[in-house]
C-alpha positions as CSV (number, residue, x, y, z in Angstrom):
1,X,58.7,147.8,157.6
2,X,62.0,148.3,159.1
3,X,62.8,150.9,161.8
4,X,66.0,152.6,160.9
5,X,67.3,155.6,163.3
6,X,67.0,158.0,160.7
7,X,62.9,158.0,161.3
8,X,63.2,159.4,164.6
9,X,63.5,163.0,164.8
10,X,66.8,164.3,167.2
11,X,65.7,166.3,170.2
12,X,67.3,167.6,172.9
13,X,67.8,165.3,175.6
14,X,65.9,166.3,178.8
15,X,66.1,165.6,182.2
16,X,65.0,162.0,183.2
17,X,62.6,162.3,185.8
18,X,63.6,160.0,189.1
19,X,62.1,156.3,189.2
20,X,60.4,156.9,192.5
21,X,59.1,160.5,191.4
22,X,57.7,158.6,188.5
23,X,55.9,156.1,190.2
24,X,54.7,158.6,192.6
25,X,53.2,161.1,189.9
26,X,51.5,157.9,188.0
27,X,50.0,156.6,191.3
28,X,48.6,159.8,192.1
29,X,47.2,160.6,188.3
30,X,45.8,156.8,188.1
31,X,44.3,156.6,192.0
32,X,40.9,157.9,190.7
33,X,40.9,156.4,187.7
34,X,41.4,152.7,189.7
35,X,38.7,152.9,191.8
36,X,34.8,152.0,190.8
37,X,32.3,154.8,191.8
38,X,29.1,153.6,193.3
39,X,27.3,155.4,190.8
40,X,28.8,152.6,188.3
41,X,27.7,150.0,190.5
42,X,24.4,151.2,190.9
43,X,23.8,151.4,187.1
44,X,25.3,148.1,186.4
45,X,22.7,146.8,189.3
46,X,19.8,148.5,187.7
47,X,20.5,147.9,184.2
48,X,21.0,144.5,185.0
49,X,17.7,143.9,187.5
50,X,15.8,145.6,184.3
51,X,17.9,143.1,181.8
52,X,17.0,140.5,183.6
53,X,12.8,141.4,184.2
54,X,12.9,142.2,180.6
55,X,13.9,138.5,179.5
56,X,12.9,136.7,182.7
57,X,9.5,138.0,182.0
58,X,9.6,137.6,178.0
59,X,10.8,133.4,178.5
60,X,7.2,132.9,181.2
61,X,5.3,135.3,178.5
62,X,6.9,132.8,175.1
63,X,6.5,129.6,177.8
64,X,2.6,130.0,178.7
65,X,1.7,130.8,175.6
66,X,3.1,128.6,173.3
67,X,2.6,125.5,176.1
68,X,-1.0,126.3,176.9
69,X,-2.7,128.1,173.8
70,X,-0.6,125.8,171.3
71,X,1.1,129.0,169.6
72,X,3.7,128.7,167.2
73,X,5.1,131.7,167.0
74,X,5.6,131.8,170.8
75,X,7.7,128.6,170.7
76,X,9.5,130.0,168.0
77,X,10.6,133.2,170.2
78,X,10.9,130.7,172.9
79,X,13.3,128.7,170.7
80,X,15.0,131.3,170.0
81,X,15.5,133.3,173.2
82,X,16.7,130.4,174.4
83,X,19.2,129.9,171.8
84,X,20.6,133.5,171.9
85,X,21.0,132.9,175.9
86,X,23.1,129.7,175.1
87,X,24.9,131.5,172.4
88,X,26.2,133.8,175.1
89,X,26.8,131.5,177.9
90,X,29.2,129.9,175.5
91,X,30.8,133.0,174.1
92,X,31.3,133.7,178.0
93,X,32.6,130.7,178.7
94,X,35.5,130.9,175.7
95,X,35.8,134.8,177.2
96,X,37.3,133.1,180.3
97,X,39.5,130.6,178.8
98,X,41.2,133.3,176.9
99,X,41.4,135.4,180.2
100,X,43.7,133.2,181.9
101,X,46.0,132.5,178.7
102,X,46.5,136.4,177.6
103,X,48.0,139.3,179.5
104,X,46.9,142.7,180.3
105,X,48.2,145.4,178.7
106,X,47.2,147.9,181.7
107,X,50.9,148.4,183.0
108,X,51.9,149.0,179.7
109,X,49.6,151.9,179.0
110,X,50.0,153.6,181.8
111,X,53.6,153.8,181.5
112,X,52.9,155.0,178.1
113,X,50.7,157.3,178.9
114,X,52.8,158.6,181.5
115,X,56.4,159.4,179.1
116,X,53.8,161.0,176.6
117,X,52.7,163.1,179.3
118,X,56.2,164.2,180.8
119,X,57.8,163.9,177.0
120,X,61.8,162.9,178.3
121,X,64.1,161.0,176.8
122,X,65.8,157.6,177.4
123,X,62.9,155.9,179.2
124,X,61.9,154.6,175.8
125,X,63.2,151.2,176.1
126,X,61.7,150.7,179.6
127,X,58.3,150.6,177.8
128,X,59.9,148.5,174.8
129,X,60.7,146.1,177.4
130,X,57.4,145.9,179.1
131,X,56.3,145.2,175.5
132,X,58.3,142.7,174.5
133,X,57.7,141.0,177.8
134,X,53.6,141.2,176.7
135,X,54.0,140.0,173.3
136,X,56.8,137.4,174.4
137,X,54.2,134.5,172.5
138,X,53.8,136.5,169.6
139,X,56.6,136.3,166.9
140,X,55.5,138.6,165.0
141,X,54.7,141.6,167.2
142,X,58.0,140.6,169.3
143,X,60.2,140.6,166.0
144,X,58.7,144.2,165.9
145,X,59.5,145.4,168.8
146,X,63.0,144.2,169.2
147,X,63.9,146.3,165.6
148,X,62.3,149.1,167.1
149,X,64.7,148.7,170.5
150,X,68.0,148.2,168.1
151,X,67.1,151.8,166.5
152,X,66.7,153.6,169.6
153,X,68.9,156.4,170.5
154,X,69.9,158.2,173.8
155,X,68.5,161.2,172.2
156,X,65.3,160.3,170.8
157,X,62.2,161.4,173.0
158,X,59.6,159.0,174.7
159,X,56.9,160.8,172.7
160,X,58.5,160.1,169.7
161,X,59.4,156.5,170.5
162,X,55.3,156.1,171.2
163,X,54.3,157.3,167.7
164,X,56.3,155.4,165.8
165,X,55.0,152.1,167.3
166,X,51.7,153.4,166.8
167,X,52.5,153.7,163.0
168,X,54.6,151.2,162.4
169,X,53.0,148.2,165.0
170,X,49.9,148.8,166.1
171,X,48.5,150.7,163.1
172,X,47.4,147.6,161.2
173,X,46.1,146.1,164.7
174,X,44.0,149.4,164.8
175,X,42.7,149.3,161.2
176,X,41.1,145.4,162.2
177,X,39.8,146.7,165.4
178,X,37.4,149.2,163.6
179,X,36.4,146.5,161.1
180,X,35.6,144.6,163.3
181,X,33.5,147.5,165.4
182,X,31.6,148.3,162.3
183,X,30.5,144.6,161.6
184,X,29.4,144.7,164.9
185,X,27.8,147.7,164.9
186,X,25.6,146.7,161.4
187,X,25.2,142.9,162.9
188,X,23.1,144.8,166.4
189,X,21.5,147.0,163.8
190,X,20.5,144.1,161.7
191,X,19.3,142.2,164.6
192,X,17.4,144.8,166.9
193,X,15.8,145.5,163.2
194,X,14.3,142.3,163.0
195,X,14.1,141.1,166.1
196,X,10.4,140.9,166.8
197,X,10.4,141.7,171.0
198,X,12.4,143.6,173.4
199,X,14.1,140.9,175.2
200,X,15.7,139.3,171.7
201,X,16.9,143.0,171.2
202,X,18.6,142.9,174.2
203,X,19.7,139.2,173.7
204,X,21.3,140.6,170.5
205,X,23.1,143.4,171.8
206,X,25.0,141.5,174.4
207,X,26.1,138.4,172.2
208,X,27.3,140.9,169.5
209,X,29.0,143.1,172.6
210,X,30.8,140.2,174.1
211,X,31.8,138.8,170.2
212,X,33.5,142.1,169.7
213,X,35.5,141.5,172.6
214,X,36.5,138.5,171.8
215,X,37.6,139.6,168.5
216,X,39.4,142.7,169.5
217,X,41.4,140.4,172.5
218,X,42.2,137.9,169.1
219,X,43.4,141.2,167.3
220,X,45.4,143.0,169.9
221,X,46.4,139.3,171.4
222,X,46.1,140.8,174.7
223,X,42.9,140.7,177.3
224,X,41.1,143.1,179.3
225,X,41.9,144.2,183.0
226,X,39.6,143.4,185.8
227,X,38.6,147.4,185.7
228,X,38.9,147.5,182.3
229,X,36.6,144.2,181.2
230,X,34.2,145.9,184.5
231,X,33.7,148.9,182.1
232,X,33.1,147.5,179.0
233,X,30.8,144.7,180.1
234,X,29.0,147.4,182.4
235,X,28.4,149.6,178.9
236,X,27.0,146.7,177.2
237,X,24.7,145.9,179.9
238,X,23.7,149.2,179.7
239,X,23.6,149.0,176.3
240,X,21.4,145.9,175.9
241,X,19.0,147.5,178.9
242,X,18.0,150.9,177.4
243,X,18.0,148.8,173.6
244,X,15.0,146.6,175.4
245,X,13.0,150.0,176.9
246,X,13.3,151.6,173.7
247,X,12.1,148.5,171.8
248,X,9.0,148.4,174.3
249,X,8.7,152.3,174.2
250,X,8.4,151.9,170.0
251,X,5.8,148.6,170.4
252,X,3.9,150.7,172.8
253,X,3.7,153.8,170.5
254,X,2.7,151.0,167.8
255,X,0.0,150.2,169.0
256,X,-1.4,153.7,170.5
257,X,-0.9,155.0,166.7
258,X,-3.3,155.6,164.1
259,X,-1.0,154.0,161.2
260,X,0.8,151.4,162.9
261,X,2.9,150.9,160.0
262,X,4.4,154.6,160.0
263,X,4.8,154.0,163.4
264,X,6.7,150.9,163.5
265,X,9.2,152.3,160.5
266,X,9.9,155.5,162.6
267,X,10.2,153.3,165.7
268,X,12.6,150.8,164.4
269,X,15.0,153.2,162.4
270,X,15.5,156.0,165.4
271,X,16.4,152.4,167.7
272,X,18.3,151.1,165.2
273,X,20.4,154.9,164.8
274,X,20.8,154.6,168.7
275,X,22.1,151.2,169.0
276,X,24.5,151.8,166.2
277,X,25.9,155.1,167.8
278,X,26.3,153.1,171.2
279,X,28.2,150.2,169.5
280,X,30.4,152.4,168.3
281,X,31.0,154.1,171.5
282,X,31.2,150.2,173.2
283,X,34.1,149.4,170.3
284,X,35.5,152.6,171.0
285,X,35.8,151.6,174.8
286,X,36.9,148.1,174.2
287,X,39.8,148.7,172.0
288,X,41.1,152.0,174.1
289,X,40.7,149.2,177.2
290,X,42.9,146.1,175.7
291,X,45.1,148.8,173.3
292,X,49.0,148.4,175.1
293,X,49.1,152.4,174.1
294,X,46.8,154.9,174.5
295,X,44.6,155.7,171.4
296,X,45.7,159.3,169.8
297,X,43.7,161.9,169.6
298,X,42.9,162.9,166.1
């Protein structure tokens, strides 16, 4: 679709705020947002400590049994813990090869954030530029841009420069991202489903949490910020944690109930409903964290 000036309502032009004023007023709306509270770093630490107990102690559990009593269904959850650990490892290990080839779209969304907030006019093609300059590997997204820069006008207001690239660019970048977060969401719920002990659960969650953001840094063709990747990986620990109490919560109540059966159906659907809703909320995270504009509120 082309951009034609036309598509851009005239507004009155308003006063352009100075470059230093700017910069001073984003540094002192982002300074909170920048720095990690120890409240994050003390449930990343504990979510992680109980991640690891939960699988550390599942792997001796799978190990001793299947080694010593001969049991086969212990060397198959062996076999396959195992294979859901390497699973990650390598989707980890891909994770930081694309890190050092993509940019961060961080600078970009403040600065976004920031015109949408003080709604002038002019300082549109500051944030086209810092676009381009992202995108400067992508054809594509970069042919994009530079039609949107040709039909700027003096007049036209940042906030309206910001919605049309929303429709008109990242849109169809937008509509893949939730795809994607669905499949995810029904792969975890498939998997916690039928995954037969807590520490596969949890195994589950984070290979399908770190896929997703593999998929939405291949959709967006950008990469997460240090702060950024800090939040989504601590929310998919946290995630994968709670996902590995519930499951033992629900084999617990299993086995204290009169009809085991009832018990594990109830069980397994209300853990399944939970993990979905927090996948969700993990996509939801992800792509506002790697999106070059903020998401709009609907």
């Amino acid at each position: 679709m082309e951009f034609r000036p036309g598509e851009l309502p005239a507004a009155e032009a308003s006063a352009r705020l100075d470059a230093g004023q700017g910069r001073g007023e984003g540094r002192d709306l982002l300074e909170g947002e920048k720095r990690t509270s120890l409240a994050a770093w003390l449930a990343l630490g504990a979510s992680a400590v109980i991640l690891l107990l939960v699988v550390g102690n599942a792997a001796v559990t799978f190990a001793s049994n299947a080694f010593q009593q001969g049991s086969l269904v212990d060397l198959a959850l062996l076999l396959a813990l195992i294979v859901l650990v390497g699973s990650i490892l390598t989707l980890l290990g891909r994770q930081a090869r694309a890190l050092r080839k993509l940019k961060s779209a961080e600078r970009a969304r403040e600065m976004a954030s920031q015109l949408a907030r003080l709604d002038s006019a002019g300082s549109g093609t500051r944030l086209l530029a810092v676009l381009q300059a992202l995108y400067s590997d992508n054809a594509i997204v970069l042919g994009k841009l530079r039609v949107a820069s040709t039909a700027l006008q003096p007049h036209h207001t940042d906030r309206d420069v910001i919605e049309l690239l929303d429709r008109d660019i990242f849109a169809a970048m937008d509509r893949a991202a939730d795809e994607r977060i669905q499949r995810a969401a029904i792969r975890a719920v498939v998997g916690v489903s039928t995954c037969p002990h807590p520490s596969l659960d949890a195994l589950v969650v984070i290979a399908v949490s770190v896929a997703l953001v593999r998929d939405l840094m291949s959709i967006y063709g950008l990469r997460h910020s240090a702060r950024s990747l800090f939040r989504v990986l601590t929310h998919s620990v946290l995630t994968a944690s709670s996902t590995a109490v519930m499951s033992t919560v629900v084999d617990f109540a299993m086995q204290a109930a009169h009809d085991r059966i009832a018990a594990a159906v109830a069980g397994t659907a209300g853990e399944a409903l939970i993990v979905a809703r927090r996948m969700f909320a993990l996509g939801a995270l992800a792509k506002a964290e790697i999106r070059p504009l903020p998401v709009r509120e609907r």
